[in-house]
C-alpha positions in Angstrom: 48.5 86.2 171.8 49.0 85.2 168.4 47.7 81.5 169.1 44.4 83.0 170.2 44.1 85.3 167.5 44.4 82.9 165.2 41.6 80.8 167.0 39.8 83.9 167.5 40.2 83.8 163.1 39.3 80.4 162.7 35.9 80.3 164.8 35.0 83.9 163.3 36.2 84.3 160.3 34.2 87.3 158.8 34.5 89.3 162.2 37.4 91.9 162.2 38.4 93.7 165.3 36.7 97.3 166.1 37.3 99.7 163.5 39.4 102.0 166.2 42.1 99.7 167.2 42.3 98.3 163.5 43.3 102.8 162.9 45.5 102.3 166.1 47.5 99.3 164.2 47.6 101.1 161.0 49.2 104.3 163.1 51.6 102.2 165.4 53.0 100.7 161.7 53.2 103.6 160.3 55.3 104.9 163.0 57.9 101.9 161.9 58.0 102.7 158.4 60.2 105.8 158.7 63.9 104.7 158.3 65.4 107.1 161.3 63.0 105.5 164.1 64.1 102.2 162.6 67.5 103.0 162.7 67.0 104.8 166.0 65.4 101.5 167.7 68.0 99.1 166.3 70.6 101.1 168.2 68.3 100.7 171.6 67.6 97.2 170.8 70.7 95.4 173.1 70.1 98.6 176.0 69.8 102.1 177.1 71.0 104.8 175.2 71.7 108.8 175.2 70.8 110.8 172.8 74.3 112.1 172.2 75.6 108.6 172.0 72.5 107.6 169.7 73.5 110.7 167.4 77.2 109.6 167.2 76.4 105.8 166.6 73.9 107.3 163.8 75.8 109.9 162.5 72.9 112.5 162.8 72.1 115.7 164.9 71.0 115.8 168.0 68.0 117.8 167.3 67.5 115.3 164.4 67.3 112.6 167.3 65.3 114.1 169.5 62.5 114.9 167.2 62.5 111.0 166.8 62.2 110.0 169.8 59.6 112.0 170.6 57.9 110.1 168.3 58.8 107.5 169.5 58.1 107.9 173.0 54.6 109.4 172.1 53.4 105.9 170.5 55.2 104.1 173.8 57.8 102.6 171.7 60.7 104.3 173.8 61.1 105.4 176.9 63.3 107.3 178.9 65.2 107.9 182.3 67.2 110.5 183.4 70.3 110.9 184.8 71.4 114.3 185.6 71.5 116.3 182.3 71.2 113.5 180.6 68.5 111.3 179.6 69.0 107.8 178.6 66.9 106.2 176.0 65.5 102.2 175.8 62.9 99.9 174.1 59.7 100.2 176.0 59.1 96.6 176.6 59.5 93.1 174.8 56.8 93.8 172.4 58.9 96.5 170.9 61.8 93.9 170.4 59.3 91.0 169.7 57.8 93.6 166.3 61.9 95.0 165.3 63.0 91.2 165.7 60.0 89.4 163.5 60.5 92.3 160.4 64.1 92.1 160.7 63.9 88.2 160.6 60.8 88.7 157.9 62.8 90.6 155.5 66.5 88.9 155.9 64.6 85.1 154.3 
């Protein structure tokens, strides 16, 4: 993907994507610039997760938690299984890792 967009950049370089999915980019980072849903997707990064073990490992509420990953789950960043009472928490897909992995990597040069 990122080896055609750059082709895609160098045969047409005044040409930006539609202005719609440029607002859709600027709303799926802006969902990653609140510390908590960071936080919250490090701790799902290696696996699956409930949210009362997410709320130990973070030291937060559980209502605190849950508002997140609503977020979350609402931009398709998390999603969720359930088990009983319980519902256990993971990364969408490898995108999701792919974006936490290049920012971590980004800021830690």
């Amino acid at each position: 993907m990122v080896q055609d967009l750059n082709e895609k950049q160098k045969s047409r370089k005044h040409e930006l994507p539609p202005e719609e999915l440029l607002q859709d980019l600027g709303d799926l980072f802006k969902i990653f610039g609140d510390t908590t849903r960071i936080r919250i997707m490090f701790a799902l990064y290696e696996g699956e997760m409930s949210v009362s073990a997410i709320s130990e490992l973070l030291n937060m509420t559980q209502p605190a938690i849950s508002h997140q990953l609503k977020t979350l789950k609402a931009a398709n960043l998390v999603s969720g299984r359930r088990q009983g009472k319980e519902i256990y928490y993971h990364l969408s897909d490898e995108h999701v890792k792919s974006i936490i992995a290049a920012g971590y990597e980004h800021i830690i040069e």
